[in-house]
N, C-alpha and C positions, 0 to 999 in steps of 0.2 A: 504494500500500500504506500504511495506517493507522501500521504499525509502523516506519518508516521512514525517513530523515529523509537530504537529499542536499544537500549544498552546494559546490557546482558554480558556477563554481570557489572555493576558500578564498581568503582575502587569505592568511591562514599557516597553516600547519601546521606542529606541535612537539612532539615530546617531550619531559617535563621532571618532575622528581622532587619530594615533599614531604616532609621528616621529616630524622632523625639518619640515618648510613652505618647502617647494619645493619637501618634500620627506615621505607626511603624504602620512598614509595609513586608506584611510575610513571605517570604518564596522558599519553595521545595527546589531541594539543587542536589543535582547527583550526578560524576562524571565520570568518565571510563578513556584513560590514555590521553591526550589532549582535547575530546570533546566533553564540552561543559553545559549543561543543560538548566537552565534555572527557570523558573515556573513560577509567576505568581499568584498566592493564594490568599483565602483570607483569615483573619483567627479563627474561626469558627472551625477551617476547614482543616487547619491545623489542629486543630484539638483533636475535631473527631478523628485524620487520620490516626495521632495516638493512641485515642484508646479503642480503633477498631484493629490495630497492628497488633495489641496487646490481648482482645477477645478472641485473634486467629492461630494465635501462638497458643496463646492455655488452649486453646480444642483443639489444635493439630495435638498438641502432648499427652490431651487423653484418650484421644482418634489414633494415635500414631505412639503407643509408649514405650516405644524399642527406640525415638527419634534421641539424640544428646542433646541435653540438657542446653539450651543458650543464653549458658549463664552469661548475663551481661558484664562486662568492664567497660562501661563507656568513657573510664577514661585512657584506655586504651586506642578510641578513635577521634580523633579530630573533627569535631561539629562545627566547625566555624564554617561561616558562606568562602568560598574563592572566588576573586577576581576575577576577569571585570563580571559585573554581576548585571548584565542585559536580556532583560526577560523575553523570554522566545513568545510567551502566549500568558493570560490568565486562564486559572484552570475554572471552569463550569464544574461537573466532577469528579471524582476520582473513584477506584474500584479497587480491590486488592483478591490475587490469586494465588493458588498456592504449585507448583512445580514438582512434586510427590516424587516424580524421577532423580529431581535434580538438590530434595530439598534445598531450594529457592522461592521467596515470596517477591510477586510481581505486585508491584502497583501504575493500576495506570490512570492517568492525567487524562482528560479531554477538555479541548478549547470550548471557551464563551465564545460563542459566534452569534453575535447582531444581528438579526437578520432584517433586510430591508426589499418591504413588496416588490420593488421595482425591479430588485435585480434576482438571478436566478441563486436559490440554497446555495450557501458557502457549505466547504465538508473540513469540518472543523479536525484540526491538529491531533494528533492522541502523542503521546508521550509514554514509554513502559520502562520502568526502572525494575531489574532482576537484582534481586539483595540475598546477601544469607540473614537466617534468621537470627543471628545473634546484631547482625548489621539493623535490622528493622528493631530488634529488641532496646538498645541503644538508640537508632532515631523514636520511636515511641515516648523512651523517658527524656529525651532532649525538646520535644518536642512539648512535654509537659509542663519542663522547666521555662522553653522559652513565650509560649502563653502565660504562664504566672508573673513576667517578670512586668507585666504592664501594670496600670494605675491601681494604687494600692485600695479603691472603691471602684468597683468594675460597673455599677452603678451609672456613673459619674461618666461612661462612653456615651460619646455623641450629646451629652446634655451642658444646657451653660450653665455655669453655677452663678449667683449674687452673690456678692458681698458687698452689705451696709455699715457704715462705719459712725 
């Protein structure tokens, strides 16, 4: 497929933020040998990736209890975004699969595509990032970490506050 783009497997994958607390901008980034792939997402989407990386692992290990253990060390992998960090597409959503041959977990990306009456269906982007599981087990908790690190009343997004003095 034209629209496509599969890196199978990533050296890393990460989620990681750009900008001030109230005005980051999240992207999924994963590359393999010199291609770098970065994807923008939203908190939201970041979240749920983590904890649906984390629902697919605990049932592959009681679906699968001969699989090793993925015990995480994340600080064994490097989560930080790399350079230069130019987003190919925003993601619309994301899906994750599981590789039972290869234990490998795929997640894949598909583009937000606008669409406008006048012109004919755009076929929106896909993106598939192939991880081992101790790699997704470490993006899951980095990912949990770096949605926590925004405004300390999560309330307080999007809304203006007064102050009378």
């Amino acid at each position: 497929m034209e629209n496509e783009i599969v890196l199978d497997p990533v050296e890393f994958i990460t989620v990681g933020t750009v900008g001030p607390k109230g005005r980051r901008i999240f992207y999924l980034q994963g590359g393999k040998g010199p291609e770098l792939i970065s994807l923008t997402i939203e908190k939201q989407q970041a979240q749920a990736l983590g904890e649906a990386i984390v629902e697919l692992l605990d049932s592959l290990h009681e679906k699968y209890p001969d699989l090793s253990e993925d015990t995480t060390h994340i600080s064994r992998w490097n989560m930080d975004l790399r350079d230069p960090i130019d987003s190919l597409f925003r993601v619309a959503q994301m899906g994750l699969g599981y590789d039972e041959e290869r234990n490998m977990v795929m997640i894949v990306a598909q583009e937000l595509v606008i669409s406008d009456e006048s012109l004919p269906e755009p076929s929106p982007q896909i993106v598939r990032f192939f991880a081992t599981c101790e790699q997704m087990r470490a993006l899951s908790e980095h990912a949990a970490r770096i949605v926590q690190q925004g405004r300390a009343d999560p309330k307080t997004n999007g809304f203006m506050i007064y102050y009378w003095t």
